[in-house]
C-alpha positions in Angstrom: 18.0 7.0 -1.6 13.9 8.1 -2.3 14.5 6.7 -5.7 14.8 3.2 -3.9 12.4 3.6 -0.9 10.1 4.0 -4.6 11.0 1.5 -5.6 10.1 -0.6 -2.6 6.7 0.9 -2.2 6.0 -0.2 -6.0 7.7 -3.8 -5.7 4.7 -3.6 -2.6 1.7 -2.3 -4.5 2.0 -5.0 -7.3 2.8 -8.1 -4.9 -0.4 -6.7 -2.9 -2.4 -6.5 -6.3 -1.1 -10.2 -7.2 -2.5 -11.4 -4.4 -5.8 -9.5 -4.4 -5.9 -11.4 -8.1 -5.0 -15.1 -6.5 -8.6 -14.5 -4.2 -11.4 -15.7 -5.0 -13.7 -13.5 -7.3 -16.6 -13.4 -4.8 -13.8 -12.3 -2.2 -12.1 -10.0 -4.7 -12.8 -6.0 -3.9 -13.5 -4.1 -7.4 -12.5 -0.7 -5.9 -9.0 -2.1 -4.2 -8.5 -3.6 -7.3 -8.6 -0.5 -9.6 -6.9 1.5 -7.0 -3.5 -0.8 -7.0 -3.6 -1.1 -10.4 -3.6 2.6 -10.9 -0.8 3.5 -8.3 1.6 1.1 -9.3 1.2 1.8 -12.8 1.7 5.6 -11.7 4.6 4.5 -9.5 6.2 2.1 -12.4 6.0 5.1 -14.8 8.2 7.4 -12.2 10.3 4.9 -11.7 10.9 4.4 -15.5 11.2 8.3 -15.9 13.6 8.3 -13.7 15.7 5.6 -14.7 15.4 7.1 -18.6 16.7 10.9 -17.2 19.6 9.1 -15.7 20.9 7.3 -19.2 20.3 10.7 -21.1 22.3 12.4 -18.3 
């Protein structure tokens, strides 16, 4: 069940982050930029963790 609420949240960051990208680069914000990068890859990587425990198990 948390394993898919994580998975939401991560779908979330990266649509956010795609359209952060699609603004205009004087409208773009640097710092919100690195921050959603950084959390979804953080998120992607527990979610791939995850999914790798549960073929070895």
């Amino acid at each position: 069940m948390s394993i898919g609420i994580l998975a939401l949240v991560t779908m979330a960051v990266w649509i956010i982050q795609i359209y952060e990208f699609i603004k205009h680069e004087e409208k773009q914000d640097n710092r919100k930029t690195i921050l959603l990068t950084s959390f979804g890859c953080l998120l992607t990587t527990i979610l791939t963790i995850h999914l790798i425990q549960n073929f070895i198990a």
